[in-house]
N, C-alpha and C positions, 0 to 999 in steps of 0.2 A: 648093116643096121646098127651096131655096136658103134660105131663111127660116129655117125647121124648124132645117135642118143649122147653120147662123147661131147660133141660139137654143140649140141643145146643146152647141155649143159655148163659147160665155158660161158655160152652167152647171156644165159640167164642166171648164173651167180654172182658175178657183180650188180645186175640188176638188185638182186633182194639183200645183199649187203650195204650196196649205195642210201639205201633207205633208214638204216641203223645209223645212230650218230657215235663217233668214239669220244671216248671218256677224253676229258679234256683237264689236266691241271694246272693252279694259280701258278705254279714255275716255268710253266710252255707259254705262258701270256707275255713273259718277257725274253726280251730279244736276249740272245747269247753275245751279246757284243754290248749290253746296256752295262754302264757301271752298277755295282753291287749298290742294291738299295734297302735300307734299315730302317724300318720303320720306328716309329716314335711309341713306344706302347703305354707309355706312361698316361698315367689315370688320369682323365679330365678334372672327374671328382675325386672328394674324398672319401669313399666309400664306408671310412669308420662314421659316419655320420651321419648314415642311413635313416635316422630318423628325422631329421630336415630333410628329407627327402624332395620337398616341392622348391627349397631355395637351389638345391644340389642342381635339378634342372632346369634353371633358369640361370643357369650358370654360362656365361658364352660360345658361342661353339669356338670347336676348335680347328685351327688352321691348318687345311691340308698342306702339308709338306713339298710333294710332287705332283704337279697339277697336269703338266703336261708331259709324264713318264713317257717313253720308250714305248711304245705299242709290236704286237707281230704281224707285219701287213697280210701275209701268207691265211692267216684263220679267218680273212673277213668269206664269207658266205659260205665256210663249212658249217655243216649237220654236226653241232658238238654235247654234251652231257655233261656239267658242271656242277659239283658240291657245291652248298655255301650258305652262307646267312643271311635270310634278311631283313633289311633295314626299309619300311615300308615310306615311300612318299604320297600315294594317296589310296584312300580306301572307300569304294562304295559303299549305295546304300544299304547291300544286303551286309557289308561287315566284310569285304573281300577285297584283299591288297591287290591291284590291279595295276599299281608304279611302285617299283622299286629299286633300289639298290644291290644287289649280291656282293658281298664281300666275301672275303678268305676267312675271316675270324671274329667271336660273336665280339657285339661292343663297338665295331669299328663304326664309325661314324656318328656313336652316341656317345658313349663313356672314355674312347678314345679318342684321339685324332683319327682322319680318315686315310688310309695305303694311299700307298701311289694310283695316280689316276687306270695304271694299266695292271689295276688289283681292285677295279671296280668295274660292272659289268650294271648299266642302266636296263632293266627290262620290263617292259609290258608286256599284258595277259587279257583278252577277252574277259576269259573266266576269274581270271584272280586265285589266291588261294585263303581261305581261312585259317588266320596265326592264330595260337593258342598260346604256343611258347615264342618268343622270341631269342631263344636258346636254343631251339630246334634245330639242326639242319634239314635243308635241303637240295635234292640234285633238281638241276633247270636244263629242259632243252630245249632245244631250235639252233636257227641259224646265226652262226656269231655274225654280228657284221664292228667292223674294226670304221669304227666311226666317233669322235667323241660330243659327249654330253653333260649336261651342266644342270645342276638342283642347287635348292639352297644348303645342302650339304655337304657334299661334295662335286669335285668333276671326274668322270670316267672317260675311261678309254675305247669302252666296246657297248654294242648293242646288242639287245637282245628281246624277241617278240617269242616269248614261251610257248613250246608246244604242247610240251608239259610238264607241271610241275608236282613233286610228292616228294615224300617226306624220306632222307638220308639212312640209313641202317646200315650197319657194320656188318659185314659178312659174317656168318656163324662157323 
Protein backbone atom coordinates (compact mmCIF):
# COMPACT_ATOMS: atom_id res chain seq x y z
CA UNK A 1 0.00 0.00 0.00
CA UNK A 2 3.07 2.33 0.97
CA UNK A 3 4.22 1.72 -2.67
CA UNK A 4 0.88 2.76 -4.37
CA UNK A 5 0.78 5.85 -2.19
CA UNK A 6 4.90 6.34 -3.03
CA UNK A 7 3.92 5.94 -6.77
CA UNK A 8 1.06 8.68 -6.73
CA UNK A 9 2.73 10.54 -5.40
CA UNK A 10 5.84 10.98 -8.03
CA UNK A 11 2.91 11.33 -10.37
CA UNK A 12 1.12 13.92 -9.11
CA UNK A 13 3.97 16.42 -7.94
CA UNK A 14 5.11 17.43 -10.94
CA UNK A 15 1.71 17.87 -11.86
CA UNK A 16 1.11 20.85 -9.19
CA UNK A 17 4.58 22.17 -9.61
CA UNK A 18 4.14 22.39 -13.52
CA UNK A 19 1.44 24.97 -12.79
CA UNK A 20 3.78 27.43 -10.72
CA UNK A 21 5.89 29.64 -12.89
CA UNK A 22 9.68 30.12 -11.92
CA UNK A 23 11.08 33.48 -11.17
CA UNK A 24 12.58 34.51 -14.22
CA UNK A 25 15.67 37.22 -14.46
CA UNK A 26 16.54 40.22 -17.05
CA UNK A 27 20.33 38.37 -17.10
CA UNK A 28 18.58 34.72 -18.23
CA UNK A 29 16.93 36.76 -21.16
CA UNK A 30 20.27 36.94 -22.74
CA UNK A 31 22.04 34.21 -24.40
CA UNK A 32 25.52 33.20 -22.65
CA UNK A 33 27.26 33.44 -25.87
CA UNK A 34 25.59 37.22 -26.81
CA UNK A 35 28.42 39.99 -26.69
CA UNK A 36 28.33 42.14 -23.42
CA UNK A 37 25.62 44.81 -23.84
CA UNK A 38 25.84 48.40 -22.09
CA UNK A 39 23.23 50.17 -22.18
CA UNK A 40 23.17 53.90 -22.87
CA UNK A 41 21.70 55.32 -19.36
CA UNK A 42 22.22 58.75 -19.94
CA UNK A 43 19.24 61.14 -19.45
CA UNK A 44 17.08 62.00 -22.28
CA UNK A 45 16.27 65.14 -20.36
CA UNK A 46 17.63 67.40 -18.36
CA UNK A 47 16.02 66.89 -15.36
CA UNK A 48 17.55 70.14 -13.64
CA UNK A 49 14.81 71.78 -15.35
CA UNK A 50 11.90 70.16 -14.23
CA UNK A 51 10.11 72.98 -14.40
CA UNK A 52 9.60 73.22 -18.17
CA UNK A 53 8.59 70.27 -17.70
CA UNK A 54 5.93 70.10 -20.82
CA UNK A 55 9.01 71.14 -23.38
CA UNK A 56 11.21 68.42 -21.45
CA UNK A 57 8.56 66.07 -22.99
CA UNK A 58 8.18 66.92 -26.08
CA UNK A 59 11.69 66.33 -26.54
CA UNK A 60 12.46 63.42 -29.28
CA UNK A 61 12.47 60.18 -28.36
CA UNK A 62 15.27 58.40 -27.96
CA UNK A 63 16.94 55.78 -30.30
CA UNK A 64 17.08 52.37 -29.23
CA UNK A 65 20.54 51.19 -29.45
CA UNK A 66 19.89 47.18 -29.91
CA UNK A 67 16.87 46.60 -31.81
CA UNK A 68 17.27 43.23 -32.77
CA UNK A 69 19.55 41.95 -29.45
CA UNK A 70 20.16 38.30 -28.84
CA UNK A 71 17.00 36.58 -27.77
CA UNK A 72 16.90 32.85 -25.58
CA UNK A 73 14.98 30.67 -27.87
CA UNK A 74 14.78 27.93 -25.04
CA UNK A 75 11.92 30.38 -22.55
CA UNK A 76 9.56 30.73 -25.46
CA UNK A 77 6.31 28.95 -23.89
CA UNK A 78 7.61 28.71 -20.39
CA UNK A 79 5.28 29.52 -17.15
CA UNK A 80 7.68 32.55 -16.10
CA UNK A 81 7.45 35.40 -13.08
CA UNK A 82 9.11 38.59 -14.10
CA UNK A 83 9.97 41.89 -12.04
CA UNK A 84 9.83 45.21 -13.82
CA UNK A 85 8.55 48.50 -14.82
CA UNK A 86 6.00 49.60 -16.64
CA UNK A 87 5.95 51.81 -19.49
CA UNK A 88 2.27 51.81 -20.53
CA UNK A 89 1.17 51.83 -24.39
CA UNK A 90 -2.39 51.84 -24.08
CA UNK A 91 -4.93 52.36 -21.49
CA UNK A 92 -8.68 51.89 -21.23
CA UNK A 93 -11.70 53.32 -20.58
CA UNK A 94 -11.81 52.42 -17.02
CA UNK A 95 -7.98 53.90 -16.54
CA UNK A 96 -6.38 50.40 -16.95
CA UNK A 97 -2.88 49.72 -18.69
CA UNK A 98 -3.85 46.87 -20.87
CA UNK A 99 -0.36 47.29 -23.59
CA UNK A 100 2.63 47.67 -22.31
CA UNK A 101 6.16 47.52 -22.08
CA UNK A 102 8.12 45.79 -19.07
CA UNK A 103 11.47 46.92 -18.76
CA UNK A 104 14.49 46.12 -16.29
CA UNK A 105 14.72 49.82 -14.97
CA UNK A 106 12.28 52.61 -14.19
CA UNK A 107 12.77 55.40 -17.02
CA UNK A 108 13.71 53.13 -19.75
CA UNK A 109 11.87 54.10 -22.62
CA UNK A 110 10.86 57.52 -21.28
CA UNK A 111 13.71 59.49 -19.84
CA UNK A 112 16.16 57.12 -21.25
CA UNK A 113 16.87 55.51 -24.15
CA UNK A 114 15.11 52.02 -24.42
CA UNK A 115 17.56 48.35 -23.46
CA UNK A 116 18.26 46.17 -25.85
CA UNK A 117 15.27 44.73 -27.50
CA UNK A 118 15.81 41.33 -25.35
CA UNK A 119 15.45 43.66 -22.16
CA UNK A 120 11.91 44.44 -23.31
CA UNK A 121 9.08 42.10 -22.66
CA UNK A 122 5.73 43.48 -24.84
CA UNK A 123 2.66 42.38 -22.70
CA UNK A 124 -1.02 42.26 -22.69
CA UNK A 125 -3.64 42.00 -20.11
CA UNK A 126 -7.59 41.38 -20.31
CA UNK A 127 -7.70 43.02 -16.97
CA UNK A 128 -4.89 45.63 -17.13
CA UNK A 129 -3.64 47.05 -14.04
CA UNK A 130 -4.20 50.36 -12.50
CA UNK A 131 -0.67 52.62 -12.36
CA UNK A 132 -0.61 55.00 -9.63
CA UNK A 133 3.16 55.10 -9.59
CA UNK A 134 4.97 54.72 -12.54
CA UNK A 135 8.05 53.96 -10.09
CA UNK A 136 6.47 51.16 -8.82
CA UNK A 137 7.55 47.80 -9.67
CA UNK A 138 6.08 45.01 -10.65
CA UNK A 139 6.18 40.97 -11.01
CA UNK A 140 4.21 39.83 -14.44
CA UNK A 141 3.17 36.26 -15.21
CA UNK A 142 2.37 34.03 -17.96
CA UNK A 143 3.77 32.48 -20.61
CA UNK A 144 6.99 33.95 -22.14
CA UNK A 145 6.69 33.49 -25.74
CA UNK A 146 10.17 34.61 -27.56
CA UNK A 147 8.75 36.40 -30.42
CA UNK A 148 9.45 39.93 -31.26
CA UNK A 149 7.48 43.27 -31.33
CA UNK A 150 7.49 46.68 -32.33
CA UNK A 151 5.51 50.04 -30.57
CA UNK A 152 6.26 53.43 -31.16
CA UNK A 153 8.82 53.16 -28.45
CA UNK A 154 10.65 50.59 -28.60
CA UNK A 155 11.24 46.94 -30.17
CA UNK A 156 11.29 43.85 -27.85
CA UNK A 157 12.30 40.67 -27.92
CA UNK A 158 9.57 38.54 -25.98
CA UNK A 159 5.91 38.32 -25.41
CA UNK A 160 3.94 38.22 -22.93
CA UNK A 161 -0.15 37.83 -22.18
CA UNK A 162 -0.36 38.35 -18.31
CA UNK A 163 -1.85 36.17 -15.96
CA UNK A 164 -1.02 38.16 -13.40
CA UNK A 165 0.00 41.08 -12.44
CA UNK A 166 0.72 42.85 -8.84
CA UNK A 167 2.70 44.97 -7.24
CA UNK A 168 6.81 43.96 -6.43
CA UNK A 169 7.79 43.98 -2.61
CA UNK A 170 11.15 42.99 -1.16
CA UNK A 171 11.29 40.32 0.95
CA UNK A 172 11.23 41.18 4.69
Amino acid sequence: MSGLLLALSLLVSPLLWAGAPRDLTWVEMIPADAPPEVPNMKPLHDLSQMSDALSAESAPAAKQELPDAPVVKSLDGQSVRLPGYIVPLEVNEEGRTTDFLLVPYFGACIHVPPPPSNQIVHVTSELGVKLDELYQPYWIEGAMQVKPSTSELADAGYQMAAQKIYVYELPE
